[in-house]
C-alpha positions as CSV (number, residue, x, y, z in Angstrom):
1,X,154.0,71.3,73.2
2,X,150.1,70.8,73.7
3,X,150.0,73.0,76.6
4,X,152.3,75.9,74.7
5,X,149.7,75.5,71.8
6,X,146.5,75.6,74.2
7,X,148.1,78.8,75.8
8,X,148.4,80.0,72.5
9,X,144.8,79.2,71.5
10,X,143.4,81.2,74.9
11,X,145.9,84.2,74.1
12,X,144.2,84.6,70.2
13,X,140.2,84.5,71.5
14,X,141.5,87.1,74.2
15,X,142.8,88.9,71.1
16,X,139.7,87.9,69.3
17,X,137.0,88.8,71.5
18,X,138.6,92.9,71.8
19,X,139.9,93.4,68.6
20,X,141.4,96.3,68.5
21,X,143.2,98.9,65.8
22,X,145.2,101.5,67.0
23,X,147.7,101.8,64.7
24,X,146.5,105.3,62.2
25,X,144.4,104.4,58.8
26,X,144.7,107.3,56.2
27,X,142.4,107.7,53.0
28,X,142.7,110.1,50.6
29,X,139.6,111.4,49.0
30,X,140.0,114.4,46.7
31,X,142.7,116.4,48.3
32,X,141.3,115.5,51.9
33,X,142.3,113.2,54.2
34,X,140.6,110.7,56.7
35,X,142.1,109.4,59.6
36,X,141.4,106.5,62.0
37,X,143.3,106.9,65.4
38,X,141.3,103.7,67.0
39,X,138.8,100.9,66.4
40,X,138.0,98.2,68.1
41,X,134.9,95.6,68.6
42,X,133.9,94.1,72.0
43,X,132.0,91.5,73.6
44,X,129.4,92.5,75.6
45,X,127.8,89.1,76.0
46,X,124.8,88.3,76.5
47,X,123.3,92.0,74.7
48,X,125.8,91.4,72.0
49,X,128.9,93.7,69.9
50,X,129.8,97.1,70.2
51,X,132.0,98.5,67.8
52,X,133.8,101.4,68.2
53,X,136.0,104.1,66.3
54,X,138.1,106.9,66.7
55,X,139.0,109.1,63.3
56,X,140.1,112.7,62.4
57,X,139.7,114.7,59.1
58,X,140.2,118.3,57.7
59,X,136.2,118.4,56.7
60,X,133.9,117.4,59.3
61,X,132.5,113.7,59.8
62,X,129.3,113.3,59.2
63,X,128.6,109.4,58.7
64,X,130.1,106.1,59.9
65,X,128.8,102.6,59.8
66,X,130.0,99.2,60.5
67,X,129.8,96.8,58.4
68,X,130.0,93.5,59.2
69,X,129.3,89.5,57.8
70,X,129.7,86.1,59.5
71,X,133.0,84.3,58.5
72,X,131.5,81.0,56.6
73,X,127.8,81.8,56.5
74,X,125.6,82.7,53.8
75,X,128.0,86.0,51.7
76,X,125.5,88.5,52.5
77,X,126.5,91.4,54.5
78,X,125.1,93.8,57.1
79,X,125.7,97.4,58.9
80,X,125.0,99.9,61.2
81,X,125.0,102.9,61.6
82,X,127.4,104.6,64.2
83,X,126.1,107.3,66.7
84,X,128.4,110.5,67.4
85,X,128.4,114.4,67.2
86,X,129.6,115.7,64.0
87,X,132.5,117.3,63.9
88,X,136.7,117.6,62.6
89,X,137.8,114.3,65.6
90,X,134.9,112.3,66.4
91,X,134.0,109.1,68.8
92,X,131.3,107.1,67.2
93,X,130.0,103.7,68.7
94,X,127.1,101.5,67.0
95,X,126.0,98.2,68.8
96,X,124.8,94.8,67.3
97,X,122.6,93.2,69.6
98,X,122.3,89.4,70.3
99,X,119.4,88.1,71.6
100,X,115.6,88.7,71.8
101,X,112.3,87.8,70.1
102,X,113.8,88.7,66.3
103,X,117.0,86.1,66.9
104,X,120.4,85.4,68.6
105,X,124.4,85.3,67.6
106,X,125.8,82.7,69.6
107,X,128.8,82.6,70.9
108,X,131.6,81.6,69.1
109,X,130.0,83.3,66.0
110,X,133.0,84.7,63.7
111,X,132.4,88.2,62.4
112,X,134.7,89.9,59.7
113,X,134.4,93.6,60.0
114,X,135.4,97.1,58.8
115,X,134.8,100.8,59.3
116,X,133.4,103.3,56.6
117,X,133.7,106.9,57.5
118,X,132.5,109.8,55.2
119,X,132.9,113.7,55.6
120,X,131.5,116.9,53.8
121,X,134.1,117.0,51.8
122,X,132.9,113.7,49.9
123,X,136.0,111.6,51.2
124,X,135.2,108.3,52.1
125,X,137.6,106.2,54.1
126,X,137.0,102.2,54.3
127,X,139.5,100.7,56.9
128,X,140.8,96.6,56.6
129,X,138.2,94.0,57.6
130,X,139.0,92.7,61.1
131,X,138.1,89.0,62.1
132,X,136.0,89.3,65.6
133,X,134.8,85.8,67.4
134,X,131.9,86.9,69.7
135,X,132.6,85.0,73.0
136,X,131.1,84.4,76.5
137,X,132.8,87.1,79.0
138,X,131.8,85.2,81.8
139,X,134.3,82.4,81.8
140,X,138.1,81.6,81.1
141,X,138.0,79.9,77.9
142,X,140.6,76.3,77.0
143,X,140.1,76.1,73.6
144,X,141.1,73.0,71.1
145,X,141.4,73.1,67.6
146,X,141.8,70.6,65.0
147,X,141.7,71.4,61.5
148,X,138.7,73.7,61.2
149,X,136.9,72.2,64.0
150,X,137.4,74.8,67.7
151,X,135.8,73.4,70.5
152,X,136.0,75.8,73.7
153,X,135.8,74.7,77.4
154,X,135.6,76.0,80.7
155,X,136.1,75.0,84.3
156,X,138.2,72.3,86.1
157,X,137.7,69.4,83.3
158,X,138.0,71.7,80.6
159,X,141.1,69.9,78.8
160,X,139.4,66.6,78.9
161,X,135.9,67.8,77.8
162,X,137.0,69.2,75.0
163,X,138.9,66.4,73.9
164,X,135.3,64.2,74.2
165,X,133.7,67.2,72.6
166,X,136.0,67.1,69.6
167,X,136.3,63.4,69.1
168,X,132.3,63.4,69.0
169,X,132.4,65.8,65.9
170,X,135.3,64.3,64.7
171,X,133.4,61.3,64.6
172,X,130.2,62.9,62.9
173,X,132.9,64.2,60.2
174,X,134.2,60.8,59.1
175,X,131.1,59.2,59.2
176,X,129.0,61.6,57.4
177,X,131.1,63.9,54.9
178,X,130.9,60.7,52.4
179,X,127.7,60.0,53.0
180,X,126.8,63.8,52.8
181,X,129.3,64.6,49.8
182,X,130.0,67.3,51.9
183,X,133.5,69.2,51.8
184,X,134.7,71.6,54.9
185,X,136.3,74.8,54.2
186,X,135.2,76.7,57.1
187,X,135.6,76.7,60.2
188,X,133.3,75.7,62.9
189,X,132.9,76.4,66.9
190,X,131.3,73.9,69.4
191,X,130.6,76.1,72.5
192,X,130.5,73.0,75.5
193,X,128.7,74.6,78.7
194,X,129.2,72.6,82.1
195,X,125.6,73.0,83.3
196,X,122.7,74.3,81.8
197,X,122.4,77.2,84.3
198,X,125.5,79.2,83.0
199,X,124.8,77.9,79.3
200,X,120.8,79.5,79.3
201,X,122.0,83.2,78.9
202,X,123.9,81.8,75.5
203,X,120.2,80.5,73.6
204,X,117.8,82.0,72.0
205,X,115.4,84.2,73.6
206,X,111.7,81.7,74.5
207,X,109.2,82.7,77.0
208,X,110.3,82.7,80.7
209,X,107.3,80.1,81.2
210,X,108.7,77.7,78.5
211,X,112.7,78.2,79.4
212,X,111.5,76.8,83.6
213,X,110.0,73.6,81.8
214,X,112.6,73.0,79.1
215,X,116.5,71.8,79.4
216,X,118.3,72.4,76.1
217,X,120.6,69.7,75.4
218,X,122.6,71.4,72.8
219,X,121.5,74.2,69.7
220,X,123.2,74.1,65.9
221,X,123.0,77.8,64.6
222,X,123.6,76.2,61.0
223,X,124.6,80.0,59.4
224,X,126.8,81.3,62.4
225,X,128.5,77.3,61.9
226,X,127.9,77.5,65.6
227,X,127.1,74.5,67.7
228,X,126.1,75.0,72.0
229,X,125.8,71.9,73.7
230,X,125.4,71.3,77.7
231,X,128.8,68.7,78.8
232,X,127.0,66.2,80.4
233,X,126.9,62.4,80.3
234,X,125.3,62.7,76.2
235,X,127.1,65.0,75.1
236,X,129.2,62.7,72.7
237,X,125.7,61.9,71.6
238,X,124.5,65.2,71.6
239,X,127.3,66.6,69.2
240,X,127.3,63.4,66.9
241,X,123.8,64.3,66.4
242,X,123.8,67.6,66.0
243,X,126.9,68.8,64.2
244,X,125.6,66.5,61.5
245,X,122.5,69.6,61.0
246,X,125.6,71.6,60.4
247,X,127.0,69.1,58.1
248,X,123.6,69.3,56.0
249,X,123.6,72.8,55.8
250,X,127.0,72.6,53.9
251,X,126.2,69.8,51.8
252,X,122.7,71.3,50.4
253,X,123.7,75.1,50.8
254,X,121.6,75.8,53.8
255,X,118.3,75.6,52.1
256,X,116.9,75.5,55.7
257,X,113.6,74.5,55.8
258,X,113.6,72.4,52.3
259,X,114.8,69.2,54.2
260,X,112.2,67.5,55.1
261,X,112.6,66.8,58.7
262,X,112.6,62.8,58.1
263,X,115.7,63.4,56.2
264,X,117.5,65.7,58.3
265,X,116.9,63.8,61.5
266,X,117.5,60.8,60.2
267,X,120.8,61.6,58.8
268,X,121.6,63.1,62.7
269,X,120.9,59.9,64.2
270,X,122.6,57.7,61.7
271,X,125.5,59.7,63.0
272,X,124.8,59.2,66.3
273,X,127.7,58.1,68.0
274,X,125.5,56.7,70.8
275,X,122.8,54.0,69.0
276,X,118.9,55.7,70.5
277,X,117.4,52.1,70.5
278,X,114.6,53.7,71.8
279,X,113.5,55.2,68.7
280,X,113.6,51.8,66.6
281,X,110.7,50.4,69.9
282,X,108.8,53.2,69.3
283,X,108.5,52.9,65.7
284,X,108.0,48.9,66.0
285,X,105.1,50.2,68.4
286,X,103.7,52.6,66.1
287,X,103.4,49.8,63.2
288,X,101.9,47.6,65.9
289,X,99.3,49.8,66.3
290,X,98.6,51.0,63.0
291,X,99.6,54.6,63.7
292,X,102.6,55.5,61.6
293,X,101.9,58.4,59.5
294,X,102.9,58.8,55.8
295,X,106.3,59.9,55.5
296,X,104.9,63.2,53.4
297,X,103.4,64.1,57.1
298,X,106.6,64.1,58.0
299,X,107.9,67.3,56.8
300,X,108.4,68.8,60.1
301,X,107.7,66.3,63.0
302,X,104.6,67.3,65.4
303,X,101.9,65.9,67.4
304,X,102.5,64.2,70.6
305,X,105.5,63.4,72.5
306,X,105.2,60.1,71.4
307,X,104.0,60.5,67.7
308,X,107.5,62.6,67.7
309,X,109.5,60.1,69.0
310,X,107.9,57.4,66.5
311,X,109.0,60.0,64.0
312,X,112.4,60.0,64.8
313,X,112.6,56.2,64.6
314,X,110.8,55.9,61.2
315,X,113.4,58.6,59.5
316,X,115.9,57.0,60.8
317,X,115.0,53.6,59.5
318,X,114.1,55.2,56.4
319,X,117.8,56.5,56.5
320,X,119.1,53.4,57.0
321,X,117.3,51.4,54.5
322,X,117.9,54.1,51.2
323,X,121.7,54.2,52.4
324,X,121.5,49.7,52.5
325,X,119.7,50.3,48.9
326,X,122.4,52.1,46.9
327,X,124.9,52.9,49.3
328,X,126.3,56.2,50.0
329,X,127.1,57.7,47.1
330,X,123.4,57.7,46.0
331,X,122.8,59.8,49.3
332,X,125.9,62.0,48.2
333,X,124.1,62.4,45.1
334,X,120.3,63.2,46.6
335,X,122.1,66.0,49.1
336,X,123.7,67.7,46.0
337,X,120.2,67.5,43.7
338,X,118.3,68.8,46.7
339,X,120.5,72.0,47.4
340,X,119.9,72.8,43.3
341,X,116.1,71.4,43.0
342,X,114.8,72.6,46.5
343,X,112.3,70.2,46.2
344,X,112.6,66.7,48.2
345,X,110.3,64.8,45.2
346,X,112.1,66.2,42.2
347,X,115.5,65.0,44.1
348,X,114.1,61.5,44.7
349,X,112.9,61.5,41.3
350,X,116.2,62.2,39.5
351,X,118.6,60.5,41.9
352,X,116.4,57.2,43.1
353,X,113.8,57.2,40.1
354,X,110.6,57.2,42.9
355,X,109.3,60.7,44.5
356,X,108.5,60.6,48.3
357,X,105.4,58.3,48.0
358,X,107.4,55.4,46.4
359,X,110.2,55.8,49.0
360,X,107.4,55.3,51.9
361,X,106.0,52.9,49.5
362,X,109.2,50.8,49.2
363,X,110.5,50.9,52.8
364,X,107.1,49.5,54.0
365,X,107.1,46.8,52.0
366,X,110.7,46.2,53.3
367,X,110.0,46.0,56.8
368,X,107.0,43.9,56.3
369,X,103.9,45.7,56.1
370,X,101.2,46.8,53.2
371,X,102.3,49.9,51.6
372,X,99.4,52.8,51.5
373,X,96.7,52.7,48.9
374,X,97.4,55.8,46.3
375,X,95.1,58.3,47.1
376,X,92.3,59.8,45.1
377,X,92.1,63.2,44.0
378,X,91.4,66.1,46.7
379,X,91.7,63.1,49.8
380,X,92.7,65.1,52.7
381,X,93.6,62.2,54.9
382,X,95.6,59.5,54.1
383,X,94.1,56.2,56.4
384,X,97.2,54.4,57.4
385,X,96.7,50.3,57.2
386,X,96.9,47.9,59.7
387,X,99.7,45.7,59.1
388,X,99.2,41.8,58.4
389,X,102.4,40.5,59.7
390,X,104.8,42.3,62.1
391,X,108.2,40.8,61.6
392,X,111.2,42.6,64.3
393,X,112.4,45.8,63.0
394,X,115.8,45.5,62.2
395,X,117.9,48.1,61.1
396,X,120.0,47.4,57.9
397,X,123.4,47.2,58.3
398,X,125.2,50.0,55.2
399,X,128.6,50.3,54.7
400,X,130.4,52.0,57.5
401,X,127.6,51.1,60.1
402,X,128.5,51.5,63.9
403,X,129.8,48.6,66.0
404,X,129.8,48.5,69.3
405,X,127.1,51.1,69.9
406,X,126.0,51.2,73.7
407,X,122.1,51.7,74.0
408,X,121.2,55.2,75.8
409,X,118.3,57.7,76.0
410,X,118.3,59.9,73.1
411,X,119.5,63.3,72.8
412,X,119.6,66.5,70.5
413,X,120.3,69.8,69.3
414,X,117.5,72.1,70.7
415,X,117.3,68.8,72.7
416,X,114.4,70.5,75.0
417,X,112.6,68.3,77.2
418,X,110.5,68.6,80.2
419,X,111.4,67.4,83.5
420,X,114.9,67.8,85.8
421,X,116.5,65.4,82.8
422,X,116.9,66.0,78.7
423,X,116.3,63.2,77.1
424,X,115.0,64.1,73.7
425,X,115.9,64.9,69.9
426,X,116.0,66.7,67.1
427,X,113.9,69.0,65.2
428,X,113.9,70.9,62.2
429,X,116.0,73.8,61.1
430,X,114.9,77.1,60.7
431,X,116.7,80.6,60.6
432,X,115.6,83.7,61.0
433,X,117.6,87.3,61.0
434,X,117.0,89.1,64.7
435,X,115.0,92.5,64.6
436,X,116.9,94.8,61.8
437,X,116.6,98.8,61.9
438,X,115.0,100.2,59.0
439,X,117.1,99.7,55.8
440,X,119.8,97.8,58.1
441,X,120.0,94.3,58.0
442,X,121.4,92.1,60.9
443,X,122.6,88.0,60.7
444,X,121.4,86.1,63.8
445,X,119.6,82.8,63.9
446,X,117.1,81.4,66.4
447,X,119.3,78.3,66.5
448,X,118.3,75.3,64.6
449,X,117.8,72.1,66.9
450,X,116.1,69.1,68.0
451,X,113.2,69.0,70.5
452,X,111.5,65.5,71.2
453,X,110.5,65.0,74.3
454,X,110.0,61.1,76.1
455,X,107.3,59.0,75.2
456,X,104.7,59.4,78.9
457,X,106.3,63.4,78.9
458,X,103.6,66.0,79.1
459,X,104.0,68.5,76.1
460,X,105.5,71.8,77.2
461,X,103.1,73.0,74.1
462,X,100.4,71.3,75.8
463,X,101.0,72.8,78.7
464,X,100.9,76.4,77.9
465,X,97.6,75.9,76.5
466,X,96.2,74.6,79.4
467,X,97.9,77.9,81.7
468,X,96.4,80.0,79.0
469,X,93.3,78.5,78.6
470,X,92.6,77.5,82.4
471,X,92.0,81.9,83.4
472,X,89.7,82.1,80.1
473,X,87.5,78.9,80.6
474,X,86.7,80.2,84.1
475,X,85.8,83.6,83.0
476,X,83.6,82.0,80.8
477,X,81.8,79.8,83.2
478,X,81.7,83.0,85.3
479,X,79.7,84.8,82.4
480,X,77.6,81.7,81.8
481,X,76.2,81.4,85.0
482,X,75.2,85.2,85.9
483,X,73.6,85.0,82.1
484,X,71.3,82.2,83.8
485,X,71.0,83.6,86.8
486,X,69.7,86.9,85.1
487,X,66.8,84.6,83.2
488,X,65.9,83.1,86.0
489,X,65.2,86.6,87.8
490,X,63.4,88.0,84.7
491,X,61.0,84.6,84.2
């Protein structure tokens, strides 16, 4: 039975990824009538969607466009605008691309579709929306499906990754949706890779010198519902942690860059199928050392590998301890206030009664050390104590807490790190629509993920600044010294 339904499963993405009509459409439009001998839309992965379109009339065609949404995503829509000669039987084609500087569609991204043809005559025909999943051409697809959840696969393993791949988000499902208050009514894709050669073509588009010193883990595209991960020995880890981004999409109605970063990735990692004791050491380092930052700092994480890694550990424990506070229906509660308020205070505020200074306030004194003074008026800089007492940071234990967690190095979404290895984590989510023509508007994300490289890493950041830098500082010197050598010559 499995295999009948898995050979099912590859037959519809075949179908999916070449939708075709051939079947005639008619319209009538005054006493005219439109005609539509063929459409169809393609994958031509990695450059993106071509659509195409046959169609007839009495009175000659003079526009056609596409039009074109992503199943589950935010309900606005998009188009564009077919090429072809005029005439009585056209062939028009109009292509969506994927990719480049302005954003991506991942694979896996489900588009629904549909034609709209005018001619001279003012008849207009608009065919039936098509569903069209967007897939990777390169490889023989397995796909699994459970509920709304499709996980796709590849290669000689491919059954048996996708059954880790699914039980990993299957996990992050029962785990958060109560915590999260979240419902699912959509469906969403986790593309697995088997190497991060053949799955580099499928992310976003980053500068050649970045991509050689970054591995990316796995990427959420929180609008497409889309979720790339590489299959290797974290990727239960990786997709615990980063189908829960998707997960807080839903639940606060994708308000993107309004949850705080803290939040988000601490919500990731209390999903974590994989316990990252690495993070909780790092932040028991950082209060050590007096060098834990105010969790308003925390916003979106930055600074250095390390500082990012204390990050992680410090919303994660923050996580841990509201959750231990008031359980999870108080977190249900915050997700729900925050989608309508936008604003991370005024959700404290009305769910929790303290805005984000009494929640860094309170889970200081909790694990043991001074809370921060309250700053005066126009203070830039907000001088982080030394703590009197360091007692062993210890997680809280909530309802539904993970047993048995094995300790690993930590991995995310846009989990980019340097090196042969990706060890890292998450990072904040941010969309953004890919390079539109004028008055023709295009979905796409540059995927949301994590990126925390390992504490003694260099920065990739870092290290750009010192390529770019290096040329211009010698230039400089070079100017310098023929300046002095010129005085010298005139004195």
């Amino acid at each position: 039975m499995n295999k009948k339904l898995s050979l099912i499963a590859v037959m519809s993405i075949i179908a999916l990824s070449w939708a075709t009509v051939t079947q005639p459409v008619h319209a009538q439009g005054g006493q005219r009538t439109i005609t539509v001998l063929e459409a169809e839309a393609k994958s031509e992965f990695p450059d993106g969607i071509r659509f195409k379109v046959r169609a007839r009339s009495a009175e000659e065609i003079d526009d056609i466009r596409v039009r074109f949404r992503i199943v589950g995503g935010q309900p606005k829509s998009a188009y564009r605008v077919a090429e072809f000669e005029p005439g009585t039987e056209v062939e028009a084609d109009a292509f969506l691309k994927s990719g480049g500087s302005g954003g991506s569609i991942p694979p896996g991204t489900i588009l629904s579709y549909f034609f709209e043809i005018h001619d001279e005559g003012n008849n207009v025909l608009r065919t039936q929306r098509e569903q069209f999943t967007y897939t990777d051409i390169r490889f023989e697809w397995h796909t699994l499906t459970e509920g709304l959840i499709r996980v796709y696969t590849y290669g000689s393993n491919a059954e048996a990754d996708a059954q880790v791949v699914m039980g990993a988000a299957q996990h992050a499902i029962e785990r958060m949706t109560p915590v999260l208050g979240v419902e699912i009514n959509e469906p969403f894709t986790i593309v697995s890779y088997d190497n991060y050669r053949d799955m580099i073509a499928a992310v976003p588009f980053r500068a050649e010198a970045v991509r050689e010193r970054l591995i990316t883990q796995g990427i959420a595209f929180t609008d497409e519902r889309v979720l790339l991960v590489h299959h290797d020995a974290s990727v239960e880890s990786t997709v615990s942690h980063e189908f829960t981004h998707l997960l807080v999409a839903e639940a606060t109605g994708h308000i993107q860059g309004d949850v705080p970063s803290w939040l988000n990735e601490g919500l990731a990692e209390y999903a974590n199928i994989v316990e990252e004791r690495q993070y909780g050491a790092a932040l028991q380092r950082g209060i050590q050392s007096g060098t834990i930052k105010p969790l308003w700092f925390l916003n979106t994480f930055s600074g250095s590998p390390n500082d990012i890694i204390v990050a992680y550990g410090q919303g994660t424990s923050v996580v841990y301890h509201m959750i231990s506070w008031e359980g999870e229906d108080k977190m249900a509660e915050l997700m729900a206030v925050l989608g309508e308020t936008r604003d991370i205070d005024k959700a404290l505020e009305q769910v929790y009664g303290f805005d984000v200074r009494g929640l860094d306030a309170r889970w200081r004194e909790d694990i043991g050390i001074d809370p921060l003074p309250t700053p005066e008026p126009d203070v830039s800089v907000v001088p982080t104590p030394t703590p009197t007492s360091l007692p062993p940071l210890v997680l809280p234990t909530p309802s539904g807490s993970m047993d048995g967690a094995t300790e690993s190095t930590p991995t995310a979404t846009k989990t980019e790190t340097p090196g042969p290895t990706a060890t890292a984590t998450p990072e904040p989510e941010g969309v953004a629509g890919p390079a539109s023509q004028p008055g023709q508007e295009g979905p796409g994300s540059t995927g949301t993920g994590c990126a925390a490289p390992l504490a003694g890493q260099g920065s990739a950041d870092l290290t750009m600044t010192l390529l770019i830098a290096g040329p211009f500082a010698a230039l400089c010197s070079r100017w310098i010294l023929r300046r002095r050598n010129r005085n010298r010559m005139a004195n």
